[in-house]
MITI-325087 format. One line per field, with one value per residue (C-alpha): z, x, y; residue number from 1. Coordinates in nm, 4 decimals. Example, Ala and Ser with C-alpha at 12.3 -4.5 7.8 and 13.67 -1.06 7.14 Angstrom:
# MITI-325087
Z [0.7800; 0.7140]
X [1.2300; 1.3670]
Y [-0.4500; -0.1060]
pos [1; 2]
This chain:
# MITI-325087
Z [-2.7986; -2.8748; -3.2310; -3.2588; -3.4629; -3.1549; -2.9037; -3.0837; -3.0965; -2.7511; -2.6584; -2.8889; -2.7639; -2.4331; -2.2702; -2.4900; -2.2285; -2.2859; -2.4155; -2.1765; -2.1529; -2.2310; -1.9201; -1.8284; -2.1755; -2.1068; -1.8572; -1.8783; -1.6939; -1.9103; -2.2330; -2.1354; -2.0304; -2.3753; -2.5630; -2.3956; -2.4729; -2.8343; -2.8568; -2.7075; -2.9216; -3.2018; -3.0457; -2.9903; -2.6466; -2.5635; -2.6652; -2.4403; -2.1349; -2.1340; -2.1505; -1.8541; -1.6538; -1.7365; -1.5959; -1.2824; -1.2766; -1.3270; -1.0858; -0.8512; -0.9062; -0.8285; -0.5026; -0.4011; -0.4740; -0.2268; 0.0112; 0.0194; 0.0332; 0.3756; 0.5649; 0.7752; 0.6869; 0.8702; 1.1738; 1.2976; 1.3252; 1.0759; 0.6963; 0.5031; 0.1976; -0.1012; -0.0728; -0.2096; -0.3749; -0.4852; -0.5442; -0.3575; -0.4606; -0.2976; -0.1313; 0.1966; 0.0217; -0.2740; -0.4684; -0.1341; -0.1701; 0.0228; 0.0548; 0.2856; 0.3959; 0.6114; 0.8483; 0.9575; 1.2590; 1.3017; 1.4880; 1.4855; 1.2127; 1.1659; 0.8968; 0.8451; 0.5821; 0.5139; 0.3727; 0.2218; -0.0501; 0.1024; 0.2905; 0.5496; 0.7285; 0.7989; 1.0177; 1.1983; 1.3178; 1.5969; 1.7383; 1.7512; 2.0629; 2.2024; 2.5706; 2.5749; 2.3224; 2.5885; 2.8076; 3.0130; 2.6891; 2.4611; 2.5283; 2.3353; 2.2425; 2.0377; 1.7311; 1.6091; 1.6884; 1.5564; 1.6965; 1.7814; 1.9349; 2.1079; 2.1701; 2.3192; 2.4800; 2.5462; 2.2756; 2.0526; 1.9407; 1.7194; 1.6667; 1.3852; 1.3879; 1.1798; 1.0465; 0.9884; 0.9496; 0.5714; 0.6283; 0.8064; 0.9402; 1.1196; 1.2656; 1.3420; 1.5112; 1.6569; 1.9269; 1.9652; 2.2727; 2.3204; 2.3096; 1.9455; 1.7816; 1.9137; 1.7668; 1.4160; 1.4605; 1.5429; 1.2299; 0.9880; 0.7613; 0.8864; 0.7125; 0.3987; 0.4201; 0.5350; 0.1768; -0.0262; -0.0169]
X [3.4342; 3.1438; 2.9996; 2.5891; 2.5834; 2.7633; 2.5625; 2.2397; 2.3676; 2.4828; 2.1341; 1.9704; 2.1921; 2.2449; 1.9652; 1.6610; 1.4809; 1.5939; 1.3716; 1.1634; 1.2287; 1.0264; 0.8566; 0.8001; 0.6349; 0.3930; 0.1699; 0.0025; -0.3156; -0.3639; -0.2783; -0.5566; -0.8301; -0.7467; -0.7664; -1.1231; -1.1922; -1.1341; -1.3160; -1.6304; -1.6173; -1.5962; -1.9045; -1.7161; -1.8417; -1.7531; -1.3871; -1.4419; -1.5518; -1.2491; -1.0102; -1.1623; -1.1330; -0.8202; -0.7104; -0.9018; -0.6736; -0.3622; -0.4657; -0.5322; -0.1947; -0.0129; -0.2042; -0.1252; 0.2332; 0.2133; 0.0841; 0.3687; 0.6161; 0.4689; 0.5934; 0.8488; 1.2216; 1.3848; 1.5096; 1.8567; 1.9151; 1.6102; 1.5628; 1.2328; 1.0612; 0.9482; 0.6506; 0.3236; 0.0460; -0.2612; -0.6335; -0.8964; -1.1621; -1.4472; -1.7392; -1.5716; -1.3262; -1.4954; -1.2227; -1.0051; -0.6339; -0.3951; 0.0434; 0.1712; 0.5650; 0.7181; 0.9937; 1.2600; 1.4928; 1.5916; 1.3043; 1.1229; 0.8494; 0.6561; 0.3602; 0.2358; -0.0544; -0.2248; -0.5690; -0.8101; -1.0884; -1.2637; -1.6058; -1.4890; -1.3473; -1.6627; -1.7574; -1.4184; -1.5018; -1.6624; -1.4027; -1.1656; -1.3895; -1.6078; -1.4453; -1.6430; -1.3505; -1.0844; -0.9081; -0.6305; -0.4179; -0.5879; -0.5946; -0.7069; -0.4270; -0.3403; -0.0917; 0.0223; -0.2795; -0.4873; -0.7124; -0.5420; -0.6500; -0.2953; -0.3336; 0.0260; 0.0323; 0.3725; 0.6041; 0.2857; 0.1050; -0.1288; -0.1807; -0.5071; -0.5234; -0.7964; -0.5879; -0.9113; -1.1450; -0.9938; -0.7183; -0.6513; -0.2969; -0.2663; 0.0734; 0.0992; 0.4302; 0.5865; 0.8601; 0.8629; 0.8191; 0.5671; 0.7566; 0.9100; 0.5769; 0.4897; 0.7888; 0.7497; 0.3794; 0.5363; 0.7753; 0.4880; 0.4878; 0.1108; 0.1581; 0.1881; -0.0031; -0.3138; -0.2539; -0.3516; -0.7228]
Y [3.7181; 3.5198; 3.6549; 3.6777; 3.3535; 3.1917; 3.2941; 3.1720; 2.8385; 2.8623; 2.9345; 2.6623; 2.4126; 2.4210; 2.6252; 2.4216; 2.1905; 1.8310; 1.5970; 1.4169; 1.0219; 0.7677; 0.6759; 1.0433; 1.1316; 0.7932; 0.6946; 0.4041; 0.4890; 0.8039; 0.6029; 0.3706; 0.6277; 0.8183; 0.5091; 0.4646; 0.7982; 0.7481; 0.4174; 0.5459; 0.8387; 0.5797; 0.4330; 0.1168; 0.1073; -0.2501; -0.1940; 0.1675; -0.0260; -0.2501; -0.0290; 0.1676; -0.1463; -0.2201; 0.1115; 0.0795; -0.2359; -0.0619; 0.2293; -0.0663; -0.2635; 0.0816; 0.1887; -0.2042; -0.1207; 0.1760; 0.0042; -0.2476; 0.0571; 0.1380; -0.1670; -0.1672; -0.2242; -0.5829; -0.4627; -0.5506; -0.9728; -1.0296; -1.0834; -1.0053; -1.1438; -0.9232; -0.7476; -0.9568; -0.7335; -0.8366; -0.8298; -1.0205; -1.2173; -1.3991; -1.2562; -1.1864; -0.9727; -0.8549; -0.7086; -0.5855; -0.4588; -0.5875; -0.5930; -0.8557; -0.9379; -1.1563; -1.1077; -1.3746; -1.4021; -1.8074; -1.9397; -1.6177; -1.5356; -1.2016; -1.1526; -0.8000; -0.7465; -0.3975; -0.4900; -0.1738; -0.1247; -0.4422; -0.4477; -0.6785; -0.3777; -0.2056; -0.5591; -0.5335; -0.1673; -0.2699; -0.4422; -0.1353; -0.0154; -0.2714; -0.3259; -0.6676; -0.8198; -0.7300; -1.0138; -1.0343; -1.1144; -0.9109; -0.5000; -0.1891; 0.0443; 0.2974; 0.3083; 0.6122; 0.7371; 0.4835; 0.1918; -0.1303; -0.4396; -0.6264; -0.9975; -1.1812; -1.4869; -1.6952; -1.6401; -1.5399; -1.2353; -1.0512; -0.6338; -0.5622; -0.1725; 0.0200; 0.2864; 0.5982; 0.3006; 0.2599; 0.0267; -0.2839; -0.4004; -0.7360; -0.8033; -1.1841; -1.2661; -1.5890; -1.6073; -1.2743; -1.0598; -0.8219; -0.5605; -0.6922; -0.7064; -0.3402; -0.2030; -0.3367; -0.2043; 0.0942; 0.1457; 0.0922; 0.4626; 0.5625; 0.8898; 0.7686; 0.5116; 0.7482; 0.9438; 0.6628; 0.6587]
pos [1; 2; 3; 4; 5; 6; 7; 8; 9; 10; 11; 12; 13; 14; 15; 16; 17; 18; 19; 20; 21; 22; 23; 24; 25; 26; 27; 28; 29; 30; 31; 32; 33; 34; 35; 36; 37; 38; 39; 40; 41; 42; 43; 44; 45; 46; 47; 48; 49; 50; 51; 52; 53; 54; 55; 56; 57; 58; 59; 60; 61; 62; 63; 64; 65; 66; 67; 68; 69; 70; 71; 72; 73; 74; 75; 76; 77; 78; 79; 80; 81; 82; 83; 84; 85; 86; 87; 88; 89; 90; 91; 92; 93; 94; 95; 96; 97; 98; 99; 100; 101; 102; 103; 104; 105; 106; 107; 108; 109; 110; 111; 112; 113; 114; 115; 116; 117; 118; 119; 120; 121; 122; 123; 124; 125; 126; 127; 128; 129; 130; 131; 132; 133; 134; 135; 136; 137; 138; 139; 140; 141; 142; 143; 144; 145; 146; 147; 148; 149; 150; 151; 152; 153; 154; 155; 156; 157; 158; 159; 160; 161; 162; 163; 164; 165; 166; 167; 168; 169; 170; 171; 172; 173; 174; 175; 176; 177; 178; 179; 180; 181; 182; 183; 184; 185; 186; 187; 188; 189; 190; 191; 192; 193; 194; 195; 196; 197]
């Protein structure tokens, strides 16, 4: 039988919570906003500024990270790049978001971006229900619910939707069917991708 002493140290060893790694005790948007914190209470309030821009630019750099994780897997016969995310200058996209791939099957070539946080969208809007824009090759859809605009002519095509009017996806495919560039459109993770705001 286990004496008292025993069953103390049974219950300090094994029953304790195990210490937490590394990169769960650290987060390097909270380091950043407490450094901040403790620089403006310093009053060094150019050294606090920085270091709250630097973690908008890490909160940024992770939410373009989640965007790439809602593209689509390479379906069956194709290969796909890695995921490109960045931030975009310029005054057209003043600081937008965006995760782009591309998709490969021999001759065949699919691009899918996911643009957001860019003021360019609010001039797209319009487009998403404007019948005026609508052509024998070009028809107004919708994509998991969402507004889409479907342009395919020949071998060619090109889906934008405006996912709640806060994100952008433009699926630009060549020598692909219809049909092909509709179901990549359609394998895009809209759920997820709706939670990032």
């Amino acid at each position: 039988m286990l004496t008292q002493t025993s069953r103390i140290l049974f219950l300090f060893f094994f029953l304790l919570p195990l210490p937490l790694s590394a990169a769960q005790q650290s987060d390097p948007v909270l380091d950043t906003i407490d450094q901040a914190l403790e620089e403006y209470a310093a009053q060094q309030y150019s050294g606090a500024a920085d270091s709250l821009a630097y973690a908008g630019k890490l909160i940024r750099q992770q939410k373009g990270e989640a965007l790439g994780q809602t593209l689509p897997k390479p379906q069956e016969g194709w290969t796909a790049r890695e995921v490109i995310s960045k931030t975009l200058g310029g005054a057209v996209f003043d600081g937008g978001l965006s995760a782009e791939r591309l998709y490969l099957r021999g001759d065949s070539s699919l691009n899918i971006t996911i643009l957001t946080d860019s003021p360019m969208l609010q001039s797209m809007i319009m487009l998403f229900g404007n019948s005026i824009f609508t052509t024998a090759n070009k028809t107004l859809e919708l994509i998991h619910g969402q507004r889409a605009v479907v342009t395919h002519e020949g071998t060619s095509g090109t889906i934008h939707i405006m996912a709640d009017k806060l994100f952008l996806i433009t699926l630009e495919g060549n020598a692909m069917s219809r049909d092909e560039l509709l179901s990549y459109a359609n394998q895009i993770d809209m759920e997820n991708l709706l939670q990032l705001r």
